[in-house]
N, C-alpha and C positions, 0 to 999 in steps of 0.2 A: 897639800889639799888642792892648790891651787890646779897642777899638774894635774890631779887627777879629775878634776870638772872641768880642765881645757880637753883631754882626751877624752870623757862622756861627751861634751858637746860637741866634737869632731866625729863621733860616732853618729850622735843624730843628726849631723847633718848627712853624714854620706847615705846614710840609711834612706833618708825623706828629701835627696837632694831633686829625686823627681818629681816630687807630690809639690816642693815648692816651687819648680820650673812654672810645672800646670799651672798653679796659683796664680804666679808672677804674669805668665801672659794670659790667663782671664783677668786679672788688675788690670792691664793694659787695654786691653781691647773693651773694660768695660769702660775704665779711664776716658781712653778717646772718647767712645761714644756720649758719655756727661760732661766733657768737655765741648762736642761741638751742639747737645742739646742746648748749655749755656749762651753758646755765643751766638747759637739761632733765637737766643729769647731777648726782643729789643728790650722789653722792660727791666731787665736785670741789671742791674746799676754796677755792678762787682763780678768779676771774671770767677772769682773763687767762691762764688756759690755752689759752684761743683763740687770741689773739694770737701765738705763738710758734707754732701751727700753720699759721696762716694764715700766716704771713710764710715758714716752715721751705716752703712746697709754692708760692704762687704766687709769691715774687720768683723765682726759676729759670725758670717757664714764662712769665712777661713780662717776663725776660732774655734768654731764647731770642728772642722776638715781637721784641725790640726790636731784638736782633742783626740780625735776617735782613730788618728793615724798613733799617736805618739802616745798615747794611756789607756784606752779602750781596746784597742787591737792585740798589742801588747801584752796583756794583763791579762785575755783571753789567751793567747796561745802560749803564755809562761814562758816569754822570754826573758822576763825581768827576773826568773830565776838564776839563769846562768851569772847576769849583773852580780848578783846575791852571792854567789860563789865566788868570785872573783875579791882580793883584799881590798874590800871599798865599804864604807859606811851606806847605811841604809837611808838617810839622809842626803847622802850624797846623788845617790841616783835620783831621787826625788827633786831634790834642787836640781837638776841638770834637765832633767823635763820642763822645770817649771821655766825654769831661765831661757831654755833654745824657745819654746815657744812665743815665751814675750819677747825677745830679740827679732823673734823671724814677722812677729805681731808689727812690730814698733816699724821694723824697716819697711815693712809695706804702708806703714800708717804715712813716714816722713817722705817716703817714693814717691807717693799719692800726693803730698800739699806743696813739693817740694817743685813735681813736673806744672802740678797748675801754677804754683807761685813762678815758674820759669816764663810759660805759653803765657801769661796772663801780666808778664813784665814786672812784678811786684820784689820792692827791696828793702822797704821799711822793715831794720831788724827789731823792731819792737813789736809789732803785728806778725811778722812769722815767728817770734817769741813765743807772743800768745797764742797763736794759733797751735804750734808744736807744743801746748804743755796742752792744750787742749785733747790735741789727738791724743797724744801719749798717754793720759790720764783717761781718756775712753776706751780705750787700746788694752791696759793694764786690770782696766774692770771685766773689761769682756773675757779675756783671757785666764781671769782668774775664776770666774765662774765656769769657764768650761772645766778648767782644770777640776777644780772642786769635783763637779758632773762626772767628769772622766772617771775620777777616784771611785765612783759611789755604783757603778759600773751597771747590774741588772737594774737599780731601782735609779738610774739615771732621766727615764724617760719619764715615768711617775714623779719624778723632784722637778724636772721641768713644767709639767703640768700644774703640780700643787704650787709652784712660783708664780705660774702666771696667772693663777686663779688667785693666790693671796691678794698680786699686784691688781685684779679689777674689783675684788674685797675692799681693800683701800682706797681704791677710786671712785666705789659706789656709796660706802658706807662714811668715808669719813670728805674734809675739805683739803687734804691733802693733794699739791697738783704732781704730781711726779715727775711732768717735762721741764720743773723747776728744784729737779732735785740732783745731786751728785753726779755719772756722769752722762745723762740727759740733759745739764743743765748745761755741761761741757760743751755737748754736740750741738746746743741748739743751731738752727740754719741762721739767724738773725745775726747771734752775737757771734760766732764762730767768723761769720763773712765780713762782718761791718765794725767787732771792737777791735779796736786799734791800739789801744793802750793800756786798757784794765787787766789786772790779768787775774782771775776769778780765782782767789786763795781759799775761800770758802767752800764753792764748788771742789776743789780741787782736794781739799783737805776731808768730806765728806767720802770722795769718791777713795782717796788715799787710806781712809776708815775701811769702807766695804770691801776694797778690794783683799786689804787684811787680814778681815772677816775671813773671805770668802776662800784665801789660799790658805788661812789658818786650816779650815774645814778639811782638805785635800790633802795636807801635808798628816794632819790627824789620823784623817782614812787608812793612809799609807803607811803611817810608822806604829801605831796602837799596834801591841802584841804583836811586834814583829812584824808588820805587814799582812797579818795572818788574816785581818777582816776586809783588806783590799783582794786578797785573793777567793776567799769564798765571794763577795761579791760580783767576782769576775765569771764565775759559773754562772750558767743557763739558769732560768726561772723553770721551777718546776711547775704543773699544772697548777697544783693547790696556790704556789704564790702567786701565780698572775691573776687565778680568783680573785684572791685575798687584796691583792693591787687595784684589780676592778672595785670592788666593794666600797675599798677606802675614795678610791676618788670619785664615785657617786655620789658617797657622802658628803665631800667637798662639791661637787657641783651645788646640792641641795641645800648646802650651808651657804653657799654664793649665794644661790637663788634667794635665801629668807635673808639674808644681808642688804640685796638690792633694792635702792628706792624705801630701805627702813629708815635712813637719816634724812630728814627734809633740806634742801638746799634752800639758804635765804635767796627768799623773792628779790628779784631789782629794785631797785633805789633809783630815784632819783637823787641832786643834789642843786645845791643853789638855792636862791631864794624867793624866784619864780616860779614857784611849788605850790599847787593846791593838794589838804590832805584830809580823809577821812578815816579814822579810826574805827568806825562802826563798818563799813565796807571793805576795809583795808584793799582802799584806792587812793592811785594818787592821780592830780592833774598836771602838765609841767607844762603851762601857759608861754613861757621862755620873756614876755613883753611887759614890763606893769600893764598899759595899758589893755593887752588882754586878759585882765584879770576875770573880769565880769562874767568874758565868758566860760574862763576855767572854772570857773562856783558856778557856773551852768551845768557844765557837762558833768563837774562832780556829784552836785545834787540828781542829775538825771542817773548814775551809776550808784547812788545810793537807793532810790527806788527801785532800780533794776536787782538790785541785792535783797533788798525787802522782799519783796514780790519773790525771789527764790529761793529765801531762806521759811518767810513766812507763808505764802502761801501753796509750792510746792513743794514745801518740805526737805527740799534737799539740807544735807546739814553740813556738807563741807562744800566751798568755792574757792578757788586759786585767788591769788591778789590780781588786782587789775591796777595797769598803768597806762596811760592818754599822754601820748609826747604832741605836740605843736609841729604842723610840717609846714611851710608855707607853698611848698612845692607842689601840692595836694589840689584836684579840681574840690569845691565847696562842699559836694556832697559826697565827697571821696573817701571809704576809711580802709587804711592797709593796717593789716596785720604783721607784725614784724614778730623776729623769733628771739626768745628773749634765752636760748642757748640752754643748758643744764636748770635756769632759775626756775622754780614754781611760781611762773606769774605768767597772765594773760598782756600783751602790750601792744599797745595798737597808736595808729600817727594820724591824726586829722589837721584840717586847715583851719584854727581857732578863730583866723584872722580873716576868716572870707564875709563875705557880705548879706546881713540875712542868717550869721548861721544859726543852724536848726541840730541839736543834738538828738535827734528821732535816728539817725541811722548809726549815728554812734552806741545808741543803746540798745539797737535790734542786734548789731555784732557784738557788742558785748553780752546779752543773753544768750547766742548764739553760740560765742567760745565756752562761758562758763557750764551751761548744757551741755554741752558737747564731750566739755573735760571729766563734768561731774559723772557721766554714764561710764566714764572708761573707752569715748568715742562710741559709743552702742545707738547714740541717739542718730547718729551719722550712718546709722543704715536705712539704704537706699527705700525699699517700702516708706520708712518715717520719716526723710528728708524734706518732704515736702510741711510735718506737720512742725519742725523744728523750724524752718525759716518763716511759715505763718507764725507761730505762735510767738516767735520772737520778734517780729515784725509786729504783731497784733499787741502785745504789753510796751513794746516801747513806744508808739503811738497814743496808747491810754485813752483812746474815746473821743480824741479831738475829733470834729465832724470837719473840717476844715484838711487836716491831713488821712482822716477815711477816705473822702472823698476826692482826695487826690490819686492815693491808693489804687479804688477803683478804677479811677479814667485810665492808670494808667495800665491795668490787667486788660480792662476791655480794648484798649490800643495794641496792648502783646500780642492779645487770641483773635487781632481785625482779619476776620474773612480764617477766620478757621475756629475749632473748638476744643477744648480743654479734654480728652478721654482718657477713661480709666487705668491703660496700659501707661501712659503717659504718667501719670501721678504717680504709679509704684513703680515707673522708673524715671523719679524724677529730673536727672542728673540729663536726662536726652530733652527733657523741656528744656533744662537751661541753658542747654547749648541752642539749641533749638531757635529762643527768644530772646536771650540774654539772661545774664543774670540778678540784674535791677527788676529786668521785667517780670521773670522769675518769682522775684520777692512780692513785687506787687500781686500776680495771681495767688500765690500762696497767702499772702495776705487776707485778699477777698476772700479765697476759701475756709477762712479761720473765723473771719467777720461773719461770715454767713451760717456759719457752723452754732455762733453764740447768737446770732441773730435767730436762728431757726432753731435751739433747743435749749438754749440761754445758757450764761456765763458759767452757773456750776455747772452742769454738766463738762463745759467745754476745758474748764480748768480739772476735771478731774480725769478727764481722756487724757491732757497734757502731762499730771501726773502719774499716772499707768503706764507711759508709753515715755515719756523724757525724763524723768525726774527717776528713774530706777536704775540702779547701779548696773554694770553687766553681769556674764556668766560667771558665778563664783561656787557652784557647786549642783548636784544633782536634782535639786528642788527649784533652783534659779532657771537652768535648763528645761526643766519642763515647761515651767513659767513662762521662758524665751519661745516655747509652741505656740503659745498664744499670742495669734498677730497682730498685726494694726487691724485687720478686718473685723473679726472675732472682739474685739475692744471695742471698736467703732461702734461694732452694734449691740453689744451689753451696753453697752454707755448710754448711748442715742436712741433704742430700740428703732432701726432704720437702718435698713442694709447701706454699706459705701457707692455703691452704684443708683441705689434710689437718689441718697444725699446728691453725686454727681448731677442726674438727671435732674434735680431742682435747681442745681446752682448756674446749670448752664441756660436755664428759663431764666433767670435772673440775669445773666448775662444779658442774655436779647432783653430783658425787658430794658436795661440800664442803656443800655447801645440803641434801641427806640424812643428816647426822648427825645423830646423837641428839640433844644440846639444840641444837644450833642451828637442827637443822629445827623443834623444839618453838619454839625464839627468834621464828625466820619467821613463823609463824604469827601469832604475836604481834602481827604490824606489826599497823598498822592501816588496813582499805583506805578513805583519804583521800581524795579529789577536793576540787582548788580550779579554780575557772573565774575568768580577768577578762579586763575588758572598757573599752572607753573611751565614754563616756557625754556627749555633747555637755552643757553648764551654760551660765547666766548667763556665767561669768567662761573661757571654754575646755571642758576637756577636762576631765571627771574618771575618773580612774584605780580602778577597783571592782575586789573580790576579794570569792569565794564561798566557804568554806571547809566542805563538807559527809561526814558520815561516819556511823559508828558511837562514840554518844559513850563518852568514857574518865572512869575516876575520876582521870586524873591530868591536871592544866594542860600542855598543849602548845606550845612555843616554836618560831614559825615565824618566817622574813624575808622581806619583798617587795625585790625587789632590779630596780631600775626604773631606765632612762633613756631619752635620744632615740637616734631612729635617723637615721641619714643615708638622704639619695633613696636611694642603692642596698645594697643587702644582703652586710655581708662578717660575720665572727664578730667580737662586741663581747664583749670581752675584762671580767671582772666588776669591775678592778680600774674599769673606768673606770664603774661603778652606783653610783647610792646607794641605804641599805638603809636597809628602816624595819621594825624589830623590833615584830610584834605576838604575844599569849599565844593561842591558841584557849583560853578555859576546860573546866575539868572540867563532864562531865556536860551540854554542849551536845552536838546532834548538826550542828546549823550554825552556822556565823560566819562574819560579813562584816563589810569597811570598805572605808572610801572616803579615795583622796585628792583634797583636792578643787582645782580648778584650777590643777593640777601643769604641765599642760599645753598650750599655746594649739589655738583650733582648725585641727586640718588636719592636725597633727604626727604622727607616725608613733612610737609606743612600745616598746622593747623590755621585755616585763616576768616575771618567773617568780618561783614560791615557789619555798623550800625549809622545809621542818619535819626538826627533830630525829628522832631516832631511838637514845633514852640506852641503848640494850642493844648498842649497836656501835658510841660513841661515833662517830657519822655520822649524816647527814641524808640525807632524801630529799629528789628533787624532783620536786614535785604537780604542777608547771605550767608552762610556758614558752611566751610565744606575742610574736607580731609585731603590733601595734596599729596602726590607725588607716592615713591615704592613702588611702582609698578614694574 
């Protein structure tokens, strides 16, 4: 027996001694090249991060090559009949496939860990232990699934499909991670590069299961009745099967689809014992200090009203959880939204420990995310955007006259020396660039204030309900529904077309901007122009700022607040700039800077000042422009 599977193996190799040449020097040449990408990357602590990438991407696609050389090809032009005629077991040519390809699998796997373990100096036999039961035990699964595949011959492409739809079935539907399972677990980049001693029996024994599996399945194919179901399989698909194939895996997409997003993933958690918790809001606050406790039972209580208000009065009936982490890194009035990954929770980072704090704009973003979530994102189009950052601005406030009034000063400082118009509103998204985005929030505020001021509270919350608080498109009744616009609402609701409302609010503007010291305040500003520009350098792109005026006895604190932009132009949201805080000094009438090779040539910048404005705690914005692409 022995004899007779050294001579099948001696066959396949002369047969595919060229397909493996190819192989061998596409391994190389892709080899080098992730080799010398590792050793250009300074961050890389380990030369043999390569290794485990190279193996993790090319053993599959010259397991595929190898399958469809050595079983698929084969089995189509019935050369494994002659095999059959010949005095050899039917098992034996079977094994003789299965074994030259894991041979030809393995020696590429160990070529691979072996040249970087070389170029990378590495001799710890305990670590290239691990590593090589690692490859080889990735090596082994891969190979055994093609095989499997190879066997199963017309419906080989259709089993691949239903495999990887199973595999995002169980990813969607259950808490199973799979990059922690058999040999994914093997491959991972971390433990593949950096365990040195472990050597993952689990994994290994897992993967040594499925690969079992999966060559039991192929040896099956092959030997049931004679080989007799490997062969019709090896024929062409008639019309009516590939229908039939179609059909079947519609079905499975549509069974994926009702699977997805049906098992709820637990919300985040906090942990520790610097924890504020609410079980009626299912919020938490994560204070990190005893001493900031006070104001974790602030901001909790402010997210507990915030929750009332949208469970009770706009009726929404489900809301994500919401979590409040402590940053100290955070300017006072600062709240970032951070991404809390696959979890159904809302999770945002404020400064607890700032001076003065005030949870009013923590509870406008938290109204803001959970509207936002609650529609299915619907409330976030752009006609409505302007009435979701009022309104949520407008409840988190709650009536103080002290932070109304702050409010105001600071919408009439956004719109000094220009006017709020109707284009502008239903495309909100160019005001905010426009003004900024604090300042943004303050006109959209006024115009929420002015809304309930000028037709009162019910009305105003029952617009907010027609228009926020409604799930999106989910059916042909919902759609027609979705016809009916903000404008069309605005004025069933108000009887008062949106453009009259406009026209009143912007009289109210001027009347607020003509009082006595605030109009003396106005005056005050100071009319600032900054210009910039992108400036081809030695090293890129440098990024210039003009800062010209009438100079002040007092030092000026402005920010540039800069990034890239993508080929096409959508609203780049500020949370994703970075900011470089410069002084304008006293008694200049110009100042300028430069950053310098911020950016490469070609790139496209988005860049805008904003300067303080300490008489209504607010800033202006001098400048905002689109760089560079030309």
């Amino acid at each position: 027996m022995i004899r007779r599977l050294r001579a099948l193996l001696r066959k396949e190799a002369l047969h595919e001694r060229w397909s493996l040449a190819a192989i061998g020097t596409i391994l190389l040449a892709v080899g080098l090249v992730r080799w010398l990408l590792t050793r250009s990357n300074d961050r890389a602590p380990s030369d043999m991060e390569g290794a485990g990438a190279l193996i993790s991407v090319f053993q599959p696609v010259a397991g595929l090559v190898l399958g469809h050389r050595l079983i698929v090809r084969e089995y189509q032009a019935k050369s494994q009949l002659f095999l059959e005629a010949l005095p050899l077991r039917r098992w034996e040519v079977a094994l003789s496939k299965y074994a030259f390809g894991l041979l030809a699998l393995s020696a590429f796997a160990l070529a691979s860990l072996g040249s970087f373990a070389i170029a990378a100096n590495e001799h710890e036999p305990r670590f290239l232990l691990c590593a090589a039961l690692r490859a080889l035990g990735y090596t082994g699964a891969c190979w055994s699934l093609f095989f499997a595949m190879g066997m199963l011959g017309r419906l080989r492409i259709p089993a691949y499909l239903t495999l990887l739809m199973a595999l995002l079935a169980v990813r969607t539907s259950s808490s199973l991670e799979l990059a922690r399972f058999g040999p994914l677990a093997l491959i991972n980049s971390v433990s593949f590069s950096y365990e040195r001693s472990h050597i993952p029996w689990g994994a290994l024994l897992q993967t040594g299961l499925l690969s079992a599996g999966l060559a039991a399945i192929g040896f099956a194919v092959a030997l049931v009745r004679e080989g007799s179901i490997a062969e019709v399989l090896a024929r062409r698909a008639s019309a009516r099967e590939v229908a039939g194939l179609l059909v079947l895996l519609c079905a499975e997409l549509v069974c994926v689809g009702l699977l997805e997003g049906k098992r709820p993933h637990p919300p985040f958690e906090f942990t520790g014992k610097e924890v504020a918790r609410s079980a009626r809001a299912n919020a938490a606050v994560m204070y990190a200090l005893p001493e900031l406790e006070p104001h974790g039972r602030e901001a909790l209580a402010v997210l507990e009203r915030i929750d009332a208000h949208i469970h009770d009065q706009l009726g929404v009936q489900r809301t994500m959880p919401v979590r409040v982490a402590h940053s100290a890194l955070l300017n006072p009035r600062e709240v970032r939204g951070r991404d809390a990954g696959k979890d159904d929770a809302l999770l945002f980072e404020v400064n607890l420990g700032a001076k003065n704090f005030d949870a009013t704009d923590l509870a406008a973003h938290v109204m803001h995310g959970a509207l936002f979530e609650a529609s299915d994102h619907r409330a976030l189009f752009e006609p409505n955007h302007w009435l979701l950052d009022g309104y949520s601005m407008y409840v988190a406030i709650d009536g103080e006259p002290r932070r109304c009034e702050r409010e105001w000063l600071r919408a009439v400082v956004a719109l000094h020396g220009s006017e709020v118009s109707e284009s502008e509103v239903r495309a909100w998204e160019h005001l905010m660039e426009r003004v900024g985005e604090m300042q943004a929030n303050a006109v959209a505020f006024a115009l929420v204030d002015f809304l309930a001021e000028r037709h009162g509270k019910a009305r105003t919350l029952g617009l907010a309900r027609s228009v926020l608080a409604r799930p999106t498109v989910t059916g042909v009744v919902s759609w027609f529904r979705l016809r009916n616009t903000l404008d069309r609402r605005f004025s069933a609701q108000m009887q008062e077309s949106f453009p009259q409302f406009l026209d009143a609010f912007r009289k109210r503007l001027l009347e607020k901007s003509q009082q006595g010291t605030l109009r003396e305040t106005l005056t005050r500003i100071p009319n600032d122009r900054v210009a910039v520009s992108l400036t081809p350098s030695a090293v890129g792109q440098d990024l210039k700022y003009v800062a010209s005026g009438p100079s002040l006895e007092r030092e000026r604190v402005c920010v540039l607040k800069h990034g890239l932009l993508r080929p096409y132009d959508i609203y780049y949201s500020e949370q994703l700039l970075t900011l470089r805080d410069f002084r304008w000094p006293a008694g200049q009438a110009r100042f300028e800077g430069t950053l310098h090779g911020e950016y490469a040539a070609g790139q496209r910048v988005f860049a805008a000042v904003d300067c303080e404005v300490p008489e209504f705690d607010a800033s202006e914005r001098l400048a905002v422009a689109r760089l560079g692409g030309k």
